[in-house]
MIZAGU-763791 format. One record per residue: residue in three letters; residue number from 1; x, y, z of N, C-alpha, C in turn. Coordinates in nm, 2 decimals. Example, Ala and Ser with C-alpha at 12.3 -4.5 7.8 and 13.67 -1.06 7.14 Angstrom:
% residues 2
['ALA' 1 [1.32 -0.57 0.78] [1.23 -0.45 0.78] [1.32 -0.33 0.78]]
['SER' 2 [1.28 -0.22 0.71] [1.37 -0.11 0.71] [1.29 0.00 0.79]]
This chain:
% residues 73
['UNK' 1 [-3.74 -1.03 1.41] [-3.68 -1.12 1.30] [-3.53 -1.11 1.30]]
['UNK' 2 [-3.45 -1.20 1.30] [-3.32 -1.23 1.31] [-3.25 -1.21 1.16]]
['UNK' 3 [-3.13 -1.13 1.17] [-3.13 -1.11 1.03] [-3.00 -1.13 0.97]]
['UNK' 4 [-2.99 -1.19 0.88] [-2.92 -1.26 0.85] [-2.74 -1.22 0.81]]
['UNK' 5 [-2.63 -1.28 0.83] [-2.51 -1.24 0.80] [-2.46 -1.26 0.67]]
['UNK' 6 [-2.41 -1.18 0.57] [-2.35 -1.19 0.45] [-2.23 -1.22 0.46]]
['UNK' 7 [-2.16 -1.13 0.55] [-2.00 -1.07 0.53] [-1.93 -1.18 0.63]]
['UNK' 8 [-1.85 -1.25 0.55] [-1.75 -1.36 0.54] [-1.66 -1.34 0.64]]
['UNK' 9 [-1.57 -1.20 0.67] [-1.53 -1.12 0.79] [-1.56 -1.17 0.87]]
['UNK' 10 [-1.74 -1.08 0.90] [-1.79 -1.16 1.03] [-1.81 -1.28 1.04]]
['UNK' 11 [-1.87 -1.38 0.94] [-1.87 -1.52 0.96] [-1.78 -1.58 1.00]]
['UNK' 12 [-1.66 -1.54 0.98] [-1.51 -1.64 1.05] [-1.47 -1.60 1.19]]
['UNK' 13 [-1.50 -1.45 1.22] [-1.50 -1.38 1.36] [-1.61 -1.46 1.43]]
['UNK' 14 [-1.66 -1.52 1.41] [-1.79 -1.59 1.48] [-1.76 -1.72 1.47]]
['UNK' 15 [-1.67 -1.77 1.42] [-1.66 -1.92 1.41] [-1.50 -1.94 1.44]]
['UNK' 16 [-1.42 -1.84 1.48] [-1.25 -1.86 1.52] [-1.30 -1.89 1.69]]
['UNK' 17 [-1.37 -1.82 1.80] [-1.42 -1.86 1.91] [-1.46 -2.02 1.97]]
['UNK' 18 [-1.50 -2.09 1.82] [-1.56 -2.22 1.84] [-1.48 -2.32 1.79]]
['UNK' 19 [-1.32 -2.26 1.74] [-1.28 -2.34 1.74] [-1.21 -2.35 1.55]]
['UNK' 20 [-1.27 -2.24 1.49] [-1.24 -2.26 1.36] [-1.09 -2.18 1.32]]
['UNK' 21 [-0.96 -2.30 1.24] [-0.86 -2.23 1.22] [-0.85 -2.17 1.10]]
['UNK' 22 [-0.91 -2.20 1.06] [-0.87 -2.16 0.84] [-0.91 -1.99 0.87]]
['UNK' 23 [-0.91 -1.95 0.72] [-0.88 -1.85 0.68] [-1.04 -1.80 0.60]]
['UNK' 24 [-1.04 -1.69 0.49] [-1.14 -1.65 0.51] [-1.21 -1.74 0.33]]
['UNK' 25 [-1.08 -1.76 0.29] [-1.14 -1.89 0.15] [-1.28 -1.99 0.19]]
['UNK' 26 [-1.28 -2.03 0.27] [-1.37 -2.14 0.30] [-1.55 -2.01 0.31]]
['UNK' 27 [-1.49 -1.96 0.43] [-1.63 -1.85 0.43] [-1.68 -1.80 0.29]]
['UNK' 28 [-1.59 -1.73 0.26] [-1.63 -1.64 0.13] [-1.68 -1.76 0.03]]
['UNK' 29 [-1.60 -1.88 -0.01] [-1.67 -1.95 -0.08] [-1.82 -1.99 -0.03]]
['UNK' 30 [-1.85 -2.01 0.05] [-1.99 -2.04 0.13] [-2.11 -1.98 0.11]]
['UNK' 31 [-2.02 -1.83 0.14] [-2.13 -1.72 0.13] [-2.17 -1.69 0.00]]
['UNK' 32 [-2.09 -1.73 -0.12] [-2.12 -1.71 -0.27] [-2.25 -1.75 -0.27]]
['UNK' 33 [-2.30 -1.91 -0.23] [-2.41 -1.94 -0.28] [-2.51 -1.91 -0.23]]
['UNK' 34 [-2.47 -1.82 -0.11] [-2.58 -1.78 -0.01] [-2.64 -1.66 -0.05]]
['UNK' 35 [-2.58 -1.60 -0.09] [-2.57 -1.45 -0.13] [-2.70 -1.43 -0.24]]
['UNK' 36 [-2.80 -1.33 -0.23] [-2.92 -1.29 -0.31] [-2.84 -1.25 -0.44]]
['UNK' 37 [-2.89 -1.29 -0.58] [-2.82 -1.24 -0.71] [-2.90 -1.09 -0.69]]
['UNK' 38 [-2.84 -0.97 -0.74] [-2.85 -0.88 -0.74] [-2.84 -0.83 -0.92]]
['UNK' 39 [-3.00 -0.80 -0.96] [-3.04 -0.76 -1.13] [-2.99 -0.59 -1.13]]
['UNK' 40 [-2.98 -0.56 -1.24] [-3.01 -0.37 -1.27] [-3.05 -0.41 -1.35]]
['UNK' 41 [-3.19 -0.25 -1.37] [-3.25 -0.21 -1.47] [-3.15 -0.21 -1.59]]
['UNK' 42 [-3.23 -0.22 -1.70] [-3.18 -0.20 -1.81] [-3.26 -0.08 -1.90]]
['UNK' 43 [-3.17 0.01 -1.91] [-3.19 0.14 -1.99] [-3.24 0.13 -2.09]]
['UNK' 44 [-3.34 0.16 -2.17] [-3.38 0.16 -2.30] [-3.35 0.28 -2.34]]
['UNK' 45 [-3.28 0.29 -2.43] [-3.20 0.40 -2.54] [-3.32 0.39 -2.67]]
['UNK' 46 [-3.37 0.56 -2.69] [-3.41 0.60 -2.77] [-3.35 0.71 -2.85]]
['UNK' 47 [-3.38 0.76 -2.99] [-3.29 0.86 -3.04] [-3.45 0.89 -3.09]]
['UNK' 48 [-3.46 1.06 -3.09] [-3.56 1.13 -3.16] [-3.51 1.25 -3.24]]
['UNK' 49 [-3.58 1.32 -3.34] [-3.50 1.40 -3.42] [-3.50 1.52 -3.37]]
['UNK' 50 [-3.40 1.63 -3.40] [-3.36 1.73 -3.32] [-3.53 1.84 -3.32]]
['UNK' 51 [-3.46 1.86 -3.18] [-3.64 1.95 -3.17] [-3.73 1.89 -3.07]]
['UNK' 52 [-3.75 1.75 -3.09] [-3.85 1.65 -3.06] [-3.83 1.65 -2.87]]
['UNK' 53 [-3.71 1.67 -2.79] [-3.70 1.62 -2.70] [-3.62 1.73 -2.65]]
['UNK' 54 [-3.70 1.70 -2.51] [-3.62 1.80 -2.39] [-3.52 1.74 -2.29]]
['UNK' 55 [-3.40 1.76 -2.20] [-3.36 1.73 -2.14] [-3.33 1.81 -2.06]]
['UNK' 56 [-3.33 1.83 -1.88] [-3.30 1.85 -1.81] [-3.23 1.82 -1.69]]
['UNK' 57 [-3.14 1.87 -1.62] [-3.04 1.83 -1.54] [-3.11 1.93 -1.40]]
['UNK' 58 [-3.15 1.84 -1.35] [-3.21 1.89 -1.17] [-3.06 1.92 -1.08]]
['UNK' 59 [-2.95 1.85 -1.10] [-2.85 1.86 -0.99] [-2.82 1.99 -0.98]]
['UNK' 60 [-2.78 2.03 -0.88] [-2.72 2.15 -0.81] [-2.57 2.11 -0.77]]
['UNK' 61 [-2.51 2.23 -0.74] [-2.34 2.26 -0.73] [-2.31 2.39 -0.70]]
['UNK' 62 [-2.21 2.40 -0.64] [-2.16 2.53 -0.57] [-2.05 2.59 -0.66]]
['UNK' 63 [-1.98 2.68 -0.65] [-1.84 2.72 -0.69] [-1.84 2.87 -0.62]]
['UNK' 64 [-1.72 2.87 -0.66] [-1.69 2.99 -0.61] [-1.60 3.09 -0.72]]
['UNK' 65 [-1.63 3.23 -0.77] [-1.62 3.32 -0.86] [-1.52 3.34 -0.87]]
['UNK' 66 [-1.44 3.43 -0.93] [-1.30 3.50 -0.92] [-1.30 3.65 -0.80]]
['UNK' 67 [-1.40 3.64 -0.76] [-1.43 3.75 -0.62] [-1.44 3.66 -0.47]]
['UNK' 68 [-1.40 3.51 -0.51] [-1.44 3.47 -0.38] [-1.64 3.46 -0.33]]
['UNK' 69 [-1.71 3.47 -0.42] [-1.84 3.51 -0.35] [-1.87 3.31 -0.42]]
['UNK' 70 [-1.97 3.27 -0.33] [-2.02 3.13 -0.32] [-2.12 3.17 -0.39]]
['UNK' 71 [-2.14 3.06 -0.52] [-2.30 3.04 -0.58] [-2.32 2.90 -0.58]]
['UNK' 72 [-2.46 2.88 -0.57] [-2.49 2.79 -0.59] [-2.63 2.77 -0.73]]
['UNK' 73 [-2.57 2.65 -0.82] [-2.67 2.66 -0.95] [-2.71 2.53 -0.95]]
């Protein structure tokens, strides 16, 4: 499957070879309407009363002590 070009960059580097003089206004305008709209989720915000809810933080990070020794938490 052949797949498809977004980036306006390349679309003009591919089209200055054949002859094309302009600049990158024309592409970029082009590619606007070509371009897939891109949604985000939307967060649903809840508030519960103290007590009711737990929260936890999975990330990890390193530092290092006032001895120089590496932790990681």
């Amino acid at each position: 499957m052949k797949q498809c070009v977004l980036n306006a960059v390349r679309i003009r580097r591919e089209l200055v070879p054949k002859g094309y003089a302009g600049g990158l206004t024309i592409p970029r305008e082009f590619m606007t309407s070509h371009r897939p709209v891109y949604t985000t989720k939307v967060t649903l915000r809840f508030e519960t009363e103290p007590g009711q809810q737990a929260q936890v933080d999975v990330g990890h990070f390193t530092y290092r002590d006032s001895e120089g020794r590496l932790w990681k938490i």
